[in-house]
FIRO-102900 format. One record per residue (C-alpha): x, z, y; residue in three letters. Coordinates in steps of 0.02 Angstrom, whole numbers, padded with zeros to 5 digits, always signed. Last residue first. Layout:
<pts>
XZYALA
...
</pts>
This chain:
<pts>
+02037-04147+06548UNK
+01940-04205+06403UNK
+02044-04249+06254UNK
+01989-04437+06247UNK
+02002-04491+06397UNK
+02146-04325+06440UNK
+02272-04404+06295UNK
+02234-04590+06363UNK
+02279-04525+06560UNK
+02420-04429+06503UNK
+02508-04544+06399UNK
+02488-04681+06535UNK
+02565-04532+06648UNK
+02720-04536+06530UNK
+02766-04703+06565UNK
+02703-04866+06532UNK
+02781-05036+06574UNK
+02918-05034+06458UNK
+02792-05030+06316UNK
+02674-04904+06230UNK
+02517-04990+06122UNK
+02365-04931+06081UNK
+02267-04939+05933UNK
+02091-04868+05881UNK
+02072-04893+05695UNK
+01925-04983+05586UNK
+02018-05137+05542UNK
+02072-05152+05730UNK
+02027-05102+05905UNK
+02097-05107+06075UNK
+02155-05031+06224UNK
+02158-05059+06396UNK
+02140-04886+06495UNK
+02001-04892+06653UNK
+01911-04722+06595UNK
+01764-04803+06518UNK
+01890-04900+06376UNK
+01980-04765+06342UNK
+01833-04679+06298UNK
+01734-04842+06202UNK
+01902-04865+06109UNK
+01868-04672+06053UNK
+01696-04726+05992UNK
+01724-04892+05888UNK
+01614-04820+05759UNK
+01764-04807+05638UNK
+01899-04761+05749UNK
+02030-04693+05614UNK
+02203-04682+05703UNK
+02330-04795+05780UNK
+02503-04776+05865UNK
+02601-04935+05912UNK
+02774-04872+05997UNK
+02843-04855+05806UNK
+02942-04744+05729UNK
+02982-04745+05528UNK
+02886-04653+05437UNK
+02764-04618+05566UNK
+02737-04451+05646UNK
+02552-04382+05614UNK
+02431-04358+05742UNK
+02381-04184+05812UNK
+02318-04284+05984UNK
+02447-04228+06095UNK
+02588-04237+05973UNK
+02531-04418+05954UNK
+02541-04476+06112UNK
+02714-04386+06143UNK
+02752-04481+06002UNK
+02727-04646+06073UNK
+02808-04598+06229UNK
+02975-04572+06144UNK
+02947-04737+06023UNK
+02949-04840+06199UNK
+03099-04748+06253UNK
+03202-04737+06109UNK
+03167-04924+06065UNK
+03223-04994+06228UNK
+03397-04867+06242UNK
+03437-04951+06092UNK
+03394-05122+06131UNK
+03495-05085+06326UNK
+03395-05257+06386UNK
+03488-05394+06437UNK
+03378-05504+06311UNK
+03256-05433+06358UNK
+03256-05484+06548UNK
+03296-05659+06503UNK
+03160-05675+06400UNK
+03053-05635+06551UNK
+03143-05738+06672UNK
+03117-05892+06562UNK
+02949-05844+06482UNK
+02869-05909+06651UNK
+02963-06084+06665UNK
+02916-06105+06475UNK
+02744-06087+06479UNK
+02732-06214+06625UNK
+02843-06335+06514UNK
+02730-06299+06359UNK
+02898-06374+06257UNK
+02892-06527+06140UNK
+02904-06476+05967UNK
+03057-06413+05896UNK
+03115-06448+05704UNK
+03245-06545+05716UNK
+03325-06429+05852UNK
+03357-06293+05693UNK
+03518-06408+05734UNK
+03581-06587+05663UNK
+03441-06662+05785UNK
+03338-06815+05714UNK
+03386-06983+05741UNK
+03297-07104+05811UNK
+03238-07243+05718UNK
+03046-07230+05705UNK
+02978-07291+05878UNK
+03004-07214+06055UNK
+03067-07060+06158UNK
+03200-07019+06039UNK
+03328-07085+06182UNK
+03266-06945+06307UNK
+03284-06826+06175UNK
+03460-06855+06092UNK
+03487-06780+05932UNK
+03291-06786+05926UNK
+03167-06641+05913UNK
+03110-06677+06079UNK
+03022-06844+06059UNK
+02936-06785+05909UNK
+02977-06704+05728UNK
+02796-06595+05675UNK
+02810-06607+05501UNK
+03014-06594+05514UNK
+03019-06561+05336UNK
+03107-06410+05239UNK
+03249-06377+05132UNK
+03384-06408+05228UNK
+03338-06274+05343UNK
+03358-06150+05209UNK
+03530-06162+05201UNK
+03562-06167+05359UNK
+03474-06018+05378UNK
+03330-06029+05514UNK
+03258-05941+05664UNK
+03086-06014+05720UNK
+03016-05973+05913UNK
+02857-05969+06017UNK
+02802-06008+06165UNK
+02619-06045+06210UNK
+02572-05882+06281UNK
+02665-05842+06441UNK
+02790-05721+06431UNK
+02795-05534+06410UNK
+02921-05500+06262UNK
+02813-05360+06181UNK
+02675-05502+06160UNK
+02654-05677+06235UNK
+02826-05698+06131UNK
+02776-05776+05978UNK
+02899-05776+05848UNK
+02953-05822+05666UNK
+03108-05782+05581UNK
+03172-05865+05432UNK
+03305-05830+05278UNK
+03298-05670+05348UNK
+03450-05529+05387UNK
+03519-05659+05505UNK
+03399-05627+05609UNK
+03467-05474+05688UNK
+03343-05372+05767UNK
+03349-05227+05894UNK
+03141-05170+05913UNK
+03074-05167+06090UNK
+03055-05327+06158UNK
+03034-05433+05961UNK
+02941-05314+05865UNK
+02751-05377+05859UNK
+02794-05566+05866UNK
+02945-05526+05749UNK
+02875-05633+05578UNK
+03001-05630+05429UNK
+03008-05736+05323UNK
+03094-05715+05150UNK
+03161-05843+05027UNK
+03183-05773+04840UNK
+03338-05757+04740UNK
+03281-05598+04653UNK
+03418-05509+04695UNK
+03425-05588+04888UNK
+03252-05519+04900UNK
+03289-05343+04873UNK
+03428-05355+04960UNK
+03289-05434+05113UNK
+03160-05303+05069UNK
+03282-05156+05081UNK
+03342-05209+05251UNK
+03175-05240+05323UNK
+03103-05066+05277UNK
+02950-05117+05364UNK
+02874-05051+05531UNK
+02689-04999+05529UNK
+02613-05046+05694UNK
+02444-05024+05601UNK
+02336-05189+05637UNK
+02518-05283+05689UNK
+02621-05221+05569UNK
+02792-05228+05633UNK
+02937-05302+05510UNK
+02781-05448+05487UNK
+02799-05522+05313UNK
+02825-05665+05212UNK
+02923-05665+05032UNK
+02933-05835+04966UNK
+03000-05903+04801UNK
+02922-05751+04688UNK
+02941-05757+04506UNK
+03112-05669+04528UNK
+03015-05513+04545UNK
+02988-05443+04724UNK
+02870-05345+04696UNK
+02978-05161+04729UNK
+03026-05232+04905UNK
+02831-05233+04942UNK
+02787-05063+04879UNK
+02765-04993+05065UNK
+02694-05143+05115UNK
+02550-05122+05006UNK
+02532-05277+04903UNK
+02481-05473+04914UNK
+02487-05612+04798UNK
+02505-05783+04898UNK
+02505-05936+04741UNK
+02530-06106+04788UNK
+02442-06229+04659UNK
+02481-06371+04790UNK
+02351-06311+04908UNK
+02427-06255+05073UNK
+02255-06152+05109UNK
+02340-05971+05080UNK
+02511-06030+05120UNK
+02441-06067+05310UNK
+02326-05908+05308UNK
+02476-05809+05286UNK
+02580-05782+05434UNK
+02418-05821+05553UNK
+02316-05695+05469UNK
+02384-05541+05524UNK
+02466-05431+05339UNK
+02316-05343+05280UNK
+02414-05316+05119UNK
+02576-05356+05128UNK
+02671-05529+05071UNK
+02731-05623+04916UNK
+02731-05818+04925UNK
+02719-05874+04727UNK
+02761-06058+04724UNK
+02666-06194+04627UNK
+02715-06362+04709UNK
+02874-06328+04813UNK
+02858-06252+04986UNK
+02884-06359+05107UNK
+02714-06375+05165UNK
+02719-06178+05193UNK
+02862-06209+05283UNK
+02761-06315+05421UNK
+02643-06204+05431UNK
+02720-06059+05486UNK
+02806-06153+05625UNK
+02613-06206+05649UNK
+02537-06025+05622UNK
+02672-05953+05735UNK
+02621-06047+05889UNK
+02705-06156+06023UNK
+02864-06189+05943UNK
+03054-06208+05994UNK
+03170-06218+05853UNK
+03335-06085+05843UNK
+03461-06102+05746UNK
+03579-06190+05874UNK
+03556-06064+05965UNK
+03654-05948+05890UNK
+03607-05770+05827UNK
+03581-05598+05871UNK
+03399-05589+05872UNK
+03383-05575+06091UNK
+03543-05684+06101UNK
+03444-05808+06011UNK
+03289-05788+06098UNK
+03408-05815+06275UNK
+03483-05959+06210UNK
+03312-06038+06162UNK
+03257-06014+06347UNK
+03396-06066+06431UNK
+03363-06227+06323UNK
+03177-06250+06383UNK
+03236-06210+06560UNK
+03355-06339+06558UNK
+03186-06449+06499UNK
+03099-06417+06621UNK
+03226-06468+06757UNK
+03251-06634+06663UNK
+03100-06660+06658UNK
+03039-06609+06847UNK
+02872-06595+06914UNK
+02846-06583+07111UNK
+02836-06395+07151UNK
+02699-06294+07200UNK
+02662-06270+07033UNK
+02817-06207+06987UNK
+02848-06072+07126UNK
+02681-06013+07071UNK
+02735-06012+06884UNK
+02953-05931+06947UNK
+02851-05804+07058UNK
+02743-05726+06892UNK
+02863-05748+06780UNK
+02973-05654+06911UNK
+02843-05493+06958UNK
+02843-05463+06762UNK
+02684-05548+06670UNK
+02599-05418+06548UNK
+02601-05407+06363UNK
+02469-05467+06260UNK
+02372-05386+06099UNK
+02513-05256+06051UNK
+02559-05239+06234UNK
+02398-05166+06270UNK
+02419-04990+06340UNK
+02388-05039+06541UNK
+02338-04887+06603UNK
+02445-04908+06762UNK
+02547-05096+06735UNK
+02523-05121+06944UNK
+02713-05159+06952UNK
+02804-05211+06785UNK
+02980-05280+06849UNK
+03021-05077+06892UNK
+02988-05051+06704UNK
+03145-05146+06663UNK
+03260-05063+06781UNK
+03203-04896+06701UNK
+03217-04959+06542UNK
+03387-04970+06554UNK
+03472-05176+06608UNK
+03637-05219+06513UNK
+03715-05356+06555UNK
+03825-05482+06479UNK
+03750-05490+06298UNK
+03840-05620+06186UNK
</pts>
């Protein structure tokens, strides 16, 4: 349950230094406590048991962050192995629906699963409207990363739920700005080097009960048992009754940075979050002549073919970046309107 509720003022005074900095779709930026809590770290002596409290602060502040408990929530390191390890559970022959273009670590593990599984892919605007009851899986990012698209989550999941399929849902481009409540999804995936600003190397998997009990702990070590430190060696420990089952052993240094970070977020005003990152956004846009999104979205891209407008931003000192063709840039807690002024005037002319 949230106890505090932090504006996005309070949350862009953690972001010193963050001028021009219009990324946050590629990486987000350390906040002036992940970076004290790392140094404060390494000068320390190591610590388990301290590492691992911060581990389980951690999980309880992702959970708070997608409106669930944390006991159904597994710690990973990257999306493509949490990812993975569903895909494996998958039952010989499945059809995994997703969206065209969709970033390749949600999908490349079903791709190469073997098996006979089956990934057919469609726009994402048509994607509720394929699922047929043919499909077991349906995977997809609620924020496109290539077009910062956002998804109609709620009419995929019904739509879903009629068809009796499983959907995944990957946050890594949502989670920090978007309000989400896992327990729309069968699973949720995330990596929060992104919009959540912590080290990379932590990542997340939210998972139904139900579902849960249908997949393998692949990747079951030391941590993932009932009780850790007596899991430590040989083949009869037991495994955790929680999404715990399914952790790896935490980056501890990764973890002591997204700490403070996650924390931050997760006290976070969500709607006050999304107004203001989405506000700036479209202040972008109306000063370029570029069309509102369906839905709004604090990623705004347009047609860059020959890479020239990323070269502008680029020259002027602005970190941006370039996919599928398109010039993206990204809007986050860290920016303000003078970021919107500095990339409107590169590639305006002042």
């Amino acid at each position: 349950m949230q106890t505090t509720t932090l504006t996005p003022e309070e949350l862009h005074a953690a972001f010193p230094g963050a001028r021009g900095y219009l990324a946050a779709c590629s990486t987000g930026l350390p906040t002036v406590a992940t970076r004290a809590a790392v140094v404060a770290d390494l000068d320390a002596r190591p610590d388990l048991v301290h590492y691992a409290d911060v581990a389980e602060r951690c999980r309880a502040h992702f959970a708070r962050l997608v409106s669930t408990d944390p006991g159904h929530v597994a710690i990973g390191s990257q999306t493509s192995v949490l990812v993975g390890m569903i895909a494996a559970s998958l039952p010989d022959g499945a059809t995994v629906l997703c969206p065209e273009g969709e970033f390749s670590s949600l999908v490349l593990p079903f791709a190469h699963a073997g098996r006979g599984i089956r990934v057919r892919a469609v726009p994402l605007a048509d994607l509720a409207d394929a699922i047929t009851p043919d499909v077991d899986l349906v995977a997809f990012s609620i924020v496109q990363s290539a077009t910062g698209e956002v998804a109609d989550a709620a009419a995929i999941a019904e739509a879903a739920q009629r068809a009796r399929a499983r959907t995944l849902c990957d946050a890594t481009q949502a989670a920090g700005w978007l309000p989400l409540d896992a327990g729309q999804f069968d699973a949720l995936v995330c990596h929060t080097y992104k919009w959540l600003c912590a080290p990379r190397g932590v990542a997340f998997l939210v998972l139904a009960d139900d579902f849960a009990a249908t997949l393998a702990p692949l990747h079951a070590g030391w941590y993932a048992g009932e009780d850790p430190w007596a899991a430590c060696y040989g083949v009869d420990a037991s495994l955790a009754r929680s999404a715990r089952r399914f952790d790896v052993s935490p980056a501890w240094q990764a973890m002591v940075g997204a700490e403070p970070a996650l924390a931050m977020f997760a006290d976070a005003d969500p709607a006050a979050l999304r107004a203001r990152v989405t506000g700036l956004a479209s202040a972008f846009r109306e000063r370029l002549g570029l069309p509102e999104p369906l839905r709004a979205t604090p990623i705004v891209t347009w047609p860059d073919p020959a890479g020239a407008d990323l070269a502008r931003l680029t020259s002027a000192g602005l970190a941006a970046s370039g996919r599928r063709g398109n010039a993206r840039i990204a809007f986050h807690v860290f920016n303000d309107e003078a970021d919107v002024e500095l990339a409107a005037t590169a590639l305006l002319g002042g």
